[in-house]
C-alpha positions as CSV (number, residue, x, y, z in Angstrom):
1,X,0.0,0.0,0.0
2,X,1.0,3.8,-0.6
3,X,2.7,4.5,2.7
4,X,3.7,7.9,4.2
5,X,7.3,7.7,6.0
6,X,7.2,9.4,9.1
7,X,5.8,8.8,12.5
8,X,4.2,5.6,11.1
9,X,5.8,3.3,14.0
10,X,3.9,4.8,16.5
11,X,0.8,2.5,17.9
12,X,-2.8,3.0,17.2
13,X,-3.2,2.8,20.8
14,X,-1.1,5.3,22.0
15,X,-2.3,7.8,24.7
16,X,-3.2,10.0,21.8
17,X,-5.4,7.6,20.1
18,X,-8.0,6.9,23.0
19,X,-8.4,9.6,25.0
20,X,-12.2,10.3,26.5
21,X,-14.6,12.0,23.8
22,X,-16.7,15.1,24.8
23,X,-20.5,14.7,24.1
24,X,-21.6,15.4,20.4
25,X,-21.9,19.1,19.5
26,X,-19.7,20.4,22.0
27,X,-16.6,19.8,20.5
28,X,-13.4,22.6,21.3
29,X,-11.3,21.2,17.8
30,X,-9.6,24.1,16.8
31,X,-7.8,24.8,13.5
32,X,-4.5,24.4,14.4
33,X,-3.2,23.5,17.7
34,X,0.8,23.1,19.1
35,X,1.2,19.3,18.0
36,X,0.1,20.2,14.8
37,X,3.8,21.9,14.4
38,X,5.3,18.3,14.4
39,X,3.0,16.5,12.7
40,X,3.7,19.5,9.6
41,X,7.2,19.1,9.8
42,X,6.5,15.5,9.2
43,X,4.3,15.6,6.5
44,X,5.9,18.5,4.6
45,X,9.6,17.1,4.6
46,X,7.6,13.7,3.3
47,X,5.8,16.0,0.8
48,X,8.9,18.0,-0.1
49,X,10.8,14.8,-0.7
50,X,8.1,13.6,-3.0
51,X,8.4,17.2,-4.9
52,X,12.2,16.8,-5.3
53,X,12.5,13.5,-6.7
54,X,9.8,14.3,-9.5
55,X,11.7,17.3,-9.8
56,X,15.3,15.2,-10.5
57,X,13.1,12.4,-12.5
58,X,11.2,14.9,-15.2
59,X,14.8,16.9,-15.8
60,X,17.3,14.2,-15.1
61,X,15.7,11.1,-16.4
62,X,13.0,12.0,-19.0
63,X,14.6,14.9,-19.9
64,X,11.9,17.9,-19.5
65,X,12.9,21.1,-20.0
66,X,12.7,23.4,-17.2
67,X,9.5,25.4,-18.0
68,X,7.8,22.4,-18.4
69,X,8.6,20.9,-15.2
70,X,8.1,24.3,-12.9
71,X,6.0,25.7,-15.0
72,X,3.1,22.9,-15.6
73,X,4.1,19.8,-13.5
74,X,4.5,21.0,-10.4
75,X,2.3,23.6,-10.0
76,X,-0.4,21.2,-11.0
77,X,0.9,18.5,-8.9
78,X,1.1,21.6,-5.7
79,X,-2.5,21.9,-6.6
80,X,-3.6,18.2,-6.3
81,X,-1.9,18.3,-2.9
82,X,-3.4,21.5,-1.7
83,X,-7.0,20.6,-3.0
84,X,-6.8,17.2,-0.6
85,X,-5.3,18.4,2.0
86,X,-8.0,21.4,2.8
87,X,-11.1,18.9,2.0
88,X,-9.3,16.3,4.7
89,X,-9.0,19.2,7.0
90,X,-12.4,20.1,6.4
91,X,-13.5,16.5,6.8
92,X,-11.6,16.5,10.4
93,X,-13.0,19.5,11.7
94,X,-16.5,18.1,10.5
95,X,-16.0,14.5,12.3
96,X,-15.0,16.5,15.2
97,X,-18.1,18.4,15.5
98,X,-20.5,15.7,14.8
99,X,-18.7,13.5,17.4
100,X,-18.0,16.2,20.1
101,X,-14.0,15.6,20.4
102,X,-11.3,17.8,20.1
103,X,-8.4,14.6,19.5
104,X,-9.5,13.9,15.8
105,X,-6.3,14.1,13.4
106,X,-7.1,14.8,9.6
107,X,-6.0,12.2,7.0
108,X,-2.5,12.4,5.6
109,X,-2.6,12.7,1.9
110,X,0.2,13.8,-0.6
111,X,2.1,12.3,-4.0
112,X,2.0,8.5,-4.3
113,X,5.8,7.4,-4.3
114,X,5.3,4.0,-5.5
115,X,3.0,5.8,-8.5
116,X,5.6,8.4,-9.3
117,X,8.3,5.7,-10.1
118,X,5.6,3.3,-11.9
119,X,4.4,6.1,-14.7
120,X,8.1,7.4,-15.0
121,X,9.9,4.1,-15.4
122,X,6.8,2.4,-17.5
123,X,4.8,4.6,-18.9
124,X,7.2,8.0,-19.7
125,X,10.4,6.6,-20.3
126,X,9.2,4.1,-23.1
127,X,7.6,7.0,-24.5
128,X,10.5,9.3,-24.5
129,X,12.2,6.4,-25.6
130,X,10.3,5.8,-28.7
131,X,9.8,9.1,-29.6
132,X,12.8,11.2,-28.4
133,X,9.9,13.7,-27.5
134,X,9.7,14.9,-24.2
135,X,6.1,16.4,-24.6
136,X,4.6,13.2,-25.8
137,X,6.3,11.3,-22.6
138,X,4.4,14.1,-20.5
139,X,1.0,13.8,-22.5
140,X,1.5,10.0,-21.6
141,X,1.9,10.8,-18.0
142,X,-1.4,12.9,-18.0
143,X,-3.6,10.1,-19.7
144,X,-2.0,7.6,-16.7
145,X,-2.7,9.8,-13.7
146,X,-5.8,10.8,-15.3
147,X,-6.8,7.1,-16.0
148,X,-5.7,6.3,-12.5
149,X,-8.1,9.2,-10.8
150,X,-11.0,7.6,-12.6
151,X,-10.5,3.9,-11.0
152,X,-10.0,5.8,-7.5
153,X,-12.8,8.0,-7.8
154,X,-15.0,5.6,-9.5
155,X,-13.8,2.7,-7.3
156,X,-14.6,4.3,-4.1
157,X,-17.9,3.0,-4.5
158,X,-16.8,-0.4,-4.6
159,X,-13.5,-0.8,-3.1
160,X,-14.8,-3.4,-0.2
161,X,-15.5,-5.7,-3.0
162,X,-12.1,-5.3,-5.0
163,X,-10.4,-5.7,-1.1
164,X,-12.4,-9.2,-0.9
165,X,-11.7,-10.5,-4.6
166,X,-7.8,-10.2,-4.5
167,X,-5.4,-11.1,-2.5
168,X,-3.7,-9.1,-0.4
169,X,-0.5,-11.2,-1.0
170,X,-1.0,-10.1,-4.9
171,X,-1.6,-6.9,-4.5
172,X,1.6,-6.0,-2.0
173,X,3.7,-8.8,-3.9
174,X,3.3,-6.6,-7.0
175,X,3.6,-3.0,-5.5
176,X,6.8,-4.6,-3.3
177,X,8.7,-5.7,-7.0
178,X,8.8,-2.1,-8.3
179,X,9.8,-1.3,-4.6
180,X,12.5,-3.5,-4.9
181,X,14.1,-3.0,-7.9
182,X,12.8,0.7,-9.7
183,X,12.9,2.4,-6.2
184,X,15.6,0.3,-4.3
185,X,18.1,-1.1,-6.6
186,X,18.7,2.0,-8.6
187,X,18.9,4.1,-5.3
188,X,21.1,1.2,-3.7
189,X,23.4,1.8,-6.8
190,X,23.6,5.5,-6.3
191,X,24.3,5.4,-2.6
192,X,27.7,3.5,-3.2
193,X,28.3,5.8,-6.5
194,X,29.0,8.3,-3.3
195,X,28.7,6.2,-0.2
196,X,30.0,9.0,2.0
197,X,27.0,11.0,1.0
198,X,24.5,7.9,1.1
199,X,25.5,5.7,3.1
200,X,25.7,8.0,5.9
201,X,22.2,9.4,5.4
202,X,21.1,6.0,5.2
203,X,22.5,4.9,8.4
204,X,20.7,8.3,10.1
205,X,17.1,7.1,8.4
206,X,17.5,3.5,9.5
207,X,18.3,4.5,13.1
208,X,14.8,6.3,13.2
209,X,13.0,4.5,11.3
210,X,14.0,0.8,12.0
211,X,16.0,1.3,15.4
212,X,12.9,3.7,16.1
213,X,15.3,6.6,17.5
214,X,13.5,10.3,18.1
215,X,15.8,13.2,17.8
216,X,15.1,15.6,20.7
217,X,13.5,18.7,20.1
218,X,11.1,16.5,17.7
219,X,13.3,17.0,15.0
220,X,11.6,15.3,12.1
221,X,14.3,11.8,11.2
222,X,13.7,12.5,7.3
223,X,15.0,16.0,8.0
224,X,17.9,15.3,9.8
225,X,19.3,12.4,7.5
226,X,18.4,15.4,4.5
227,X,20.1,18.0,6.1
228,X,23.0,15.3,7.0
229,X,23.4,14.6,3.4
230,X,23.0,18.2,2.1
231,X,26.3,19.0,4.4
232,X,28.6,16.1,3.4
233,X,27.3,16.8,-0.3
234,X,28.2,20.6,0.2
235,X,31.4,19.8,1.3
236,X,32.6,17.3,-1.0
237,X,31.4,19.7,-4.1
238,X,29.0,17.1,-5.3
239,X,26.4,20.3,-4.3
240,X,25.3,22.7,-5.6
241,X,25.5,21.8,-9.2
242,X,26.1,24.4,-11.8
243,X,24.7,28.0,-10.9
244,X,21.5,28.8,-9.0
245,X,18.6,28.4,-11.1
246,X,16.1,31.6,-12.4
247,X,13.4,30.3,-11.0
248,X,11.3,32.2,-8.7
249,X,8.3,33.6,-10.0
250,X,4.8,33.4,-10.3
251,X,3.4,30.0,-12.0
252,X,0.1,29.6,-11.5
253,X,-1.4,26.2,-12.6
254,X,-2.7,26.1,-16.4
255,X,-5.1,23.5,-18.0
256,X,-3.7,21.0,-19.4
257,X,-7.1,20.1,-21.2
258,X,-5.6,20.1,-25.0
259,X,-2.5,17.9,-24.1
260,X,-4.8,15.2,-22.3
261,X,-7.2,14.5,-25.1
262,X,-4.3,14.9,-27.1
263,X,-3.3,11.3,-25.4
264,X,-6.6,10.1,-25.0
265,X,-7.6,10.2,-28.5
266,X,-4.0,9.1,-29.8
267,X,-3.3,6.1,-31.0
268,X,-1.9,4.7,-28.4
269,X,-3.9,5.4,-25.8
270,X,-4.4,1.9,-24.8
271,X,-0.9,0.7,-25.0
272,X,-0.6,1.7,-20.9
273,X,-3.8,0.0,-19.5
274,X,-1.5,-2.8,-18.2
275,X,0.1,-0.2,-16.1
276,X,-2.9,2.6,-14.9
277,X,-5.5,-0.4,-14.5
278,X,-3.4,-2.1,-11.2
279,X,-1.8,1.0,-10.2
280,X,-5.3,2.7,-9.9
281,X,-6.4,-0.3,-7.7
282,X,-3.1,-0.2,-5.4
283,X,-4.4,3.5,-4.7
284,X,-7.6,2.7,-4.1
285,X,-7.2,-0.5,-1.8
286,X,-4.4,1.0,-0.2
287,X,-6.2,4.2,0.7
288,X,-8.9,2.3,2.4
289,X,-6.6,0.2,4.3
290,X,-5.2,3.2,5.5
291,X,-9.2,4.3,6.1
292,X,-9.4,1.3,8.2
293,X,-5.9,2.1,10.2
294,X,-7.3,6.0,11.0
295,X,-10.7,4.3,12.2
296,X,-8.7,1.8,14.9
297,X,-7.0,4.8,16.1
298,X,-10.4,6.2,16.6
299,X,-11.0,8.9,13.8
300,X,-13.8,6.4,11.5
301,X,-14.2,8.6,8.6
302,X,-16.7,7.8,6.0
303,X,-15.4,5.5,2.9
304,X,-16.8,6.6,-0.2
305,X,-16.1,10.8,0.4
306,X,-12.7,9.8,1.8
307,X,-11.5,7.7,-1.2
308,X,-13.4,9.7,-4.0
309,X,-12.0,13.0,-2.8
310,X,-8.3,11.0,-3.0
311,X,-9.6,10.3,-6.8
312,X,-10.7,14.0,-7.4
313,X,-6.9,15.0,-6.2
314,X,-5.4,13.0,-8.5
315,X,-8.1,13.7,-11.7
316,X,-7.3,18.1,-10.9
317,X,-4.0,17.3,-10.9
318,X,-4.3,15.5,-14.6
319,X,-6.0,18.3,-15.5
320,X,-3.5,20.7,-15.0
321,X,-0.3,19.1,-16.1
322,X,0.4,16.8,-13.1
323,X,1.4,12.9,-14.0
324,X,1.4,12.1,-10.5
325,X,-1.3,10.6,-8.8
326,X,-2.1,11.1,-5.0
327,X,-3.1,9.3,-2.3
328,X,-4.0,8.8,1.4
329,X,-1.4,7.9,3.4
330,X,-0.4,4.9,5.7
331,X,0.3,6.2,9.6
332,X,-2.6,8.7,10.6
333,X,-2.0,6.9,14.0
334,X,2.0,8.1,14.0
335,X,0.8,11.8,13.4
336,X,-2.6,11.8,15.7
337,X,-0.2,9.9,18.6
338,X,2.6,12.7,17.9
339,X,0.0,15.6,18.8
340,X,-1.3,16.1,15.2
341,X,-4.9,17.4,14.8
342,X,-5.9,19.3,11.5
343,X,-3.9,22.4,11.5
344,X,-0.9,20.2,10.3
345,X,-3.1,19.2,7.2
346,X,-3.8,22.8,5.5
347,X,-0.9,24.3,6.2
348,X,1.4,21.5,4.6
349,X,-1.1,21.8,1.7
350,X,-0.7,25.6,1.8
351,X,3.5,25.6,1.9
352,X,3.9,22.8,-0.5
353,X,1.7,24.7,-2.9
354,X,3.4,28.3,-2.3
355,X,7.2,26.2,-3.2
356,X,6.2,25.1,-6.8
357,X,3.8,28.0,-7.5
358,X,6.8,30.4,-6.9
359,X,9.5,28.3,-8.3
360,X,11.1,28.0,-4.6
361,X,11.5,24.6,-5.1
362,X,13.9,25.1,-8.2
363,X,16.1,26.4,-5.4
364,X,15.6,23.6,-3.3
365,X,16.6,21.3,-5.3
366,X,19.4,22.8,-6.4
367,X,20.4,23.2,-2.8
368,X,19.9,19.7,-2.0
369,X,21.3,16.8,-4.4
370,X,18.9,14.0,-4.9
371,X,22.0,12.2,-3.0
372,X,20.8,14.1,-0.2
373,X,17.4,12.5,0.1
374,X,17.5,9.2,-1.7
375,X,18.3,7.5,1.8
376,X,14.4,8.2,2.7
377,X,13.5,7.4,-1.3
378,X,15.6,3.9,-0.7
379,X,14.1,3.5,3.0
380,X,10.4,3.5,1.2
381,X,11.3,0.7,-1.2
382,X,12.5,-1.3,1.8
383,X,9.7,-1.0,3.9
384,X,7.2,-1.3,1.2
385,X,9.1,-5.1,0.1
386,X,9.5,-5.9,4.1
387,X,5.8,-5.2,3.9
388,X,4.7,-7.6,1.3
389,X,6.1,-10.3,3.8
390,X,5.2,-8.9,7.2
391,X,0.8,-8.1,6.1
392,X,0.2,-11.1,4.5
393,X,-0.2,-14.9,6.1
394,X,3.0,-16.6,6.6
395,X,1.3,-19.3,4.8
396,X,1.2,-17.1,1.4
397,X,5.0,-16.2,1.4
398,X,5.3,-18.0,-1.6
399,X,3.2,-16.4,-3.8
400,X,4.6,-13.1,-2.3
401,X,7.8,-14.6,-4.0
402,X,6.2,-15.3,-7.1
403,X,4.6,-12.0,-7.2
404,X,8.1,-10.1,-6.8
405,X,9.9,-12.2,-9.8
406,X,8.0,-10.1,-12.9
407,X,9.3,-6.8,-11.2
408,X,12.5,-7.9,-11.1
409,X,12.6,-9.5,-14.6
410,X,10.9,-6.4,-15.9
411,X,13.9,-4.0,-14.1
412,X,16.2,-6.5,-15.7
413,X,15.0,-6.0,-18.9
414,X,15.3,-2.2,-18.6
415,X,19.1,-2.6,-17.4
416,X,19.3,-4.7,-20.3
417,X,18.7,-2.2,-22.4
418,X,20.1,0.4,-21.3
419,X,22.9,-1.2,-21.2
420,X,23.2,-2.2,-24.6
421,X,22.2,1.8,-26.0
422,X,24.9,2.6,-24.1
423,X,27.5,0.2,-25.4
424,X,26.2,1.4,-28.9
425,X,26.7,4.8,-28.4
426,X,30.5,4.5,-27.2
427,X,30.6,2.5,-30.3
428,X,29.0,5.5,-32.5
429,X,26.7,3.0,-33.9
430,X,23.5,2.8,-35.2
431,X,20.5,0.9,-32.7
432,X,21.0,-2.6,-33.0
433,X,17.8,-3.2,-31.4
434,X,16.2,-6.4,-33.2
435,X,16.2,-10.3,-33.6
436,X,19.6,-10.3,-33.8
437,X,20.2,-8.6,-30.8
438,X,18.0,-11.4,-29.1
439,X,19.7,-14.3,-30.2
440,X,23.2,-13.1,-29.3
441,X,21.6,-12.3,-25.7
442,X,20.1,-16.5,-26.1
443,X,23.7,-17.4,-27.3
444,X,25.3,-15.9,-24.0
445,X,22.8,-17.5,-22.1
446,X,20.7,-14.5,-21.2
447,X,17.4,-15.4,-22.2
448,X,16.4,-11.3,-22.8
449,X,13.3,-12.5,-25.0
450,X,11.8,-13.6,-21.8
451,X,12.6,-10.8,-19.7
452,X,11.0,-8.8,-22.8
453,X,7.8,-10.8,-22.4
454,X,7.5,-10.3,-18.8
455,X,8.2,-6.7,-18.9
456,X,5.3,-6.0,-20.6
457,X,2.3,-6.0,-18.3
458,X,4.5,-6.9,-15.6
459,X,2.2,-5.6,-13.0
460,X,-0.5,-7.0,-14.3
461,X,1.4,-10.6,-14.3
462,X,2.7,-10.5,-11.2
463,X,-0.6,-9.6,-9.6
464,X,-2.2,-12.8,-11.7
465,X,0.0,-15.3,-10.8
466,X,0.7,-14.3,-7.2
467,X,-3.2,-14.7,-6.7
468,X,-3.4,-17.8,-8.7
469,X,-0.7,-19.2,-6.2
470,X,-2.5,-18.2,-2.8
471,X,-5.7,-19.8,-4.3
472,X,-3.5,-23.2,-4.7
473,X,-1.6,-22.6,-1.5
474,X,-5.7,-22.5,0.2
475,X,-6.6,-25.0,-2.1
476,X,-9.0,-23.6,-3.9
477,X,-8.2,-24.9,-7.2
478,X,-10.8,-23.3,-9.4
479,X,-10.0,-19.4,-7.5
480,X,-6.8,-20.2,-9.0
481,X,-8.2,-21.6,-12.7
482,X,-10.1,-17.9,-13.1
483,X,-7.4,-16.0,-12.2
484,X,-4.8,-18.1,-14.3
485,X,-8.1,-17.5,-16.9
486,X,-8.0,-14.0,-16.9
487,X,-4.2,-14.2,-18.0
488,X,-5.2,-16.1,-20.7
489,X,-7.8,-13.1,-21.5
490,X,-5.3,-10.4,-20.7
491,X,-2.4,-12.5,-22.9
492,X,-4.3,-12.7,-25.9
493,X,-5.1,-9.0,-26.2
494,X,-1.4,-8.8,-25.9
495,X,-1.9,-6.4,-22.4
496,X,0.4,-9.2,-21.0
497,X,3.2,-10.7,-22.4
498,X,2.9,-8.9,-26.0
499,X,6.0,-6.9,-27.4
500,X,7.6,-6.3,-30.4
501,X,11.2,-4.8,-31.2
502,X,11.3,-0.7,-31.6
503,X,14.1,1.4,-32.8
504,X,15.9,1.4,-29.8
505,X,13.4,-0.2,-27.2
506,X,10.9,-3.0,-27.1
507,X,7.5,-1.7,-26.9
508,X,4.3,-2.9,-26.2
509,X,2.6,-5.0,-28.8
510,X,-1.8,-4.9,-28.8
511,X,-4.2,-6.8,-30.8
512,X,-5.6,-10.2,-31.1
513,X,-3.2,-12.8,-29.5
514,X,-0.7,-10.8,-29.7
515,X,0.9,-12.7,-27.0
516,X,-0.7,-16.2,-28.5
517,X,1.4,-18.8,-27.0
518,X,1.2,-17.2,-23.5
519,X,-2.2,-16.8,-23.7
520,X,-2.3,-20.7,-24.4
521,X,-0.1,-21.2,-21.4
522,X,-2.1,-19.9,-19.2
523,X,-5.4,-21.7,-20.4
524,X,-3.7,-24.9,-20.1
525,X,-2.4,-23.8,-16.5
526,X,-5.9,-23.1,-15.7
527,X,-7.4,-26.4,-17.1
528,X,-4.7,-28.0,-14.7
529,X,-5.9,-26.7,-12.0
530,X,-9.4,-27.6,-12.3
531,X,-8.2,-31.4,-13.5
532,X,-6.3,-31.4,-10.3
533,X,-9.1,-32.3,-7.8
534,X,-9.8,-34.7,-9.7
535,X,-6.8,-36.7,-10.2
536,X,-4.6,-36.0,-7.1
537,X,-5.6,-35.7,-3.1
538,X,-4.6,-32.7,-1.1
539,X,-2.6,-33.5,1.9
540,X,-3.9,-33.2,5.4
541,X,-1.1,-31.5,6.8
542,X,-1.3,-28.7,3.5
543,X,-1.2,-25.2,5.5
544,X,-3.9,-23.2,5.3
């Protein structure tokens, strides 16, 4: 699930949580109170972080120009996050009246990490990729967060019955392989590119977050191990890089209306359903586990307002020029246990959206290198992995296994490509991208036309397979034949499994069985496993 990184170890029974309610209608909540001071610290470093790293992504990686990024994505994205923030606030202060309390602490809502590496890695990157055309990777981004609002908003009226139909070991499995490898590997290699800057920061975000240390004063952890970083950076000349930027100024958000019909009426507008379709359900499911979390700690907000206001955040963000979706996070206990009430909500709303829509945050970031902060960005794709393990019945580790291994294979595939445009480069070549290429990869026994395969739809196959394994591991043999079924379905429109060779990619390839022998793979898996009953016992001492 989408998880917010601070205060989140803190019980949801904490004094905080279950302190005596006044009657109804007599409630002293006020705006903003003193603990609200730490739990804003908390949420706006988490925000902030969030904000930089889409900031080094869209310039670094995917190569936006600079009025693109501070002039379209993040103010748009600043708005999504202000927009959420003062209707959870609002909420608060309206759950506190009705109730007659003065203790309720407002939902925490901001960017959704796992999302922002998902759309960048597998949805804009291909794109940029294909096209060398930063705007079209950016239009792409639009029609994914915009697709993704729809399921959240749309899915908040049936969420409980998504939560029952798949497995929780599927659906963390999957989020847990991009945690693993497009958050955590590719961070984990950075941090020993300059270990004195990210090792050191890592060490300071482990000892608050796993050895569950609390800096006196209240210091926010993430904070500190930034601020660590930022010093040993300064010092070693790694930052700042290059000049300070011209950025400040006034950018106020701009529709983004044109460029996102632009990609919705395109011809490829279906090509990234394997991507928005499960990352829209992560969001949603994981919003209203985090629903049920805030209502053990004794704030039970309503369900359907809750997640379609998430939904609404992430669709005015699409709107505007945002890729990024948004979410409710994970640890509303942490912040209502650390004094947090609603004052904490607004105002991080309010700051977050004065940095991008004065270009303050181009200053930021050039005053703090991404080496700085990718301790907390490589911290999230740990937990979120641990997490796959640590939520789900011991029972089901297997298919947690099983649900990590397209994740990895589709990373693998990435690095290697990337690998081999850079070879071609240093060569001065032309792309050598094609069948050739494959079977010199077969010849040195790496088998890249299967890691090609896999990569495509890779969420969507890892979220398949992992369920089809719990439903064996519970042995329910014909839960496992449908879901096995639908990656038949999913394989013969080539959603799963279907790819073709691009100029200097591999790209997604759609139509009627695209992904034909796949697609027969998995009906003969599924047939299996209703023959199974049939001709084999199950044994009494199977686990359960």
């Amino acid at each position: 699930m989408p998880p917010s990184y601070f205060g989140a170890t803190v019980s949801a029974s904490s004094p905080a949580s279950s302190s005596p309610s006044p009657s109804p209608g007599s409630s002293m909540a006020r705006w903003f109170v003193r603990g609200d001071i730490d739990g804003f610290f908390g949420l706006a470093v988490d925000n902030l972080v969030q904000l930089l790293v889409i900031d080094a992504l869209c310039r670094f990686v995917l190569g936006f120009p600079a009025e693109l990024v501070y002039g379209r994505v993040l103010p748009a994205a600043a708005l999504s996050i202000l927009v959420g923030n003062l209707f959870y606030s609002w909420q608060a202060m309206r759950l506190a009246r009705k109730t007659g309390r003065d203790d309720v602490c407002a939902l925490p809502y901001g960017i959704n990490t796992p999302s922002v590496f998902a759309y960048v890695f597998l949805v804009m990157l291909p794109t940029k990729l294909a096209t060398g055309d930063a705007h079209a990777a950016w239009q792409a981004g639009l029609l994914a967060a915009f697709g993704s609002g729809i399921i959240e908003l749309f899915g908040a009226f049936g969420a409980g019955w998504l939560r029952r139909v798949v497995p929780r070991a599927a659906l963390l499995s999957t989020l847990a392989g991009i945690a693993l490898t497009f958050i955590s590997l590719g961070f984990l290699f950075r941090t020993f590119a300059s270990p004195l800057v990210g090792l050191s920061t890592l060490v300071v975000v482990s000892l608050v977050y796993f050895g569950r240390l609390r800096f006196k004063g209240g210091i926010p952890g993430g904070l500190v191990a930034v601020l660590v970083g930022m010093a040993i950076a300064w010092a070693r000349g790694i930052a700042p890089v290059g000049e300070a930027p011209d950025t400040l100024g006034l950018y106020l958000p701009v529709p983004a209306v044109g460029d996102l019909w632009a990609a919705l009426s395109g011809p490829d507008a279906l090509t990234w359903l394997s991507v928005i379709v499960p990352m829209g359900l992560f969001n949603l499911i994981g919003s209203l586990q985090n629903l049920e979390s805030a209502a053990a700690a004794g704030d039970d907000y309503e369900t359907t307002p809750s997640l379609a206001a998430n939904g609404i955040g992430t669709l005015v963000g699409a709107l505007f020029g945002s890729a990024f979706p948004t979410t409710i996070y994970i640890g509303h206990p942490g912040w209502k246990a650390l004094g947090a009430r609603i004052g904490y909500s607004w105002l991080d709303g309010i700051v977050m959206a004065a940095l991008c829509l004065t270009g303050t945050l181009g200053w930021i970031a050039w005053a703090v290198p991404i080496e700085a902060g990718m301790a907390i960005v490589l911290w999230i794709g740990i937990v979120i992995t641990a997490q796959a393990f640590q939520a789900t019945p011991r029972a089901h580790a297997p298919a947690v296994v099983v649900g990590l291994l397209p994740g990895v294979a589709a990373w693998g595939a990435m690095m290697i490509k990337g690998g081999v445009r850079a070879a071609s480069g240093i060569a001065g070549v032309d792309s050598v991208f094609g069948p050739e290429l494959g079977a010199a990869l077969t010849r040195a026994d790496v088998y890249a036309d299967g890691a090609f395969a896999l990569e495509q739809g890779f969420i969507l196959t890892a979220m398949i397979l992992a369920a089809a394994v719990v439903g064996m591991i519970e042995g329910r043999f014909r839960v496992a034949a449908a879901w096995l079924g639908v990656g038949a379905l999913f394989s013969a429109t080539g959603l799963m499994h279907g790819w073709s060779w691009g100029f200097a990619d591999t790209v997604l390839k759609v139509g009627p069985f695209a992904a034909g022998e796949a697609a027969a793979a998995y009906a003969v898996g599924a047939v299996l496993c209703l023959l199974a009953p049939l001709v084999a016992d199950r044994r009494e001492d199977a686990q359960h």
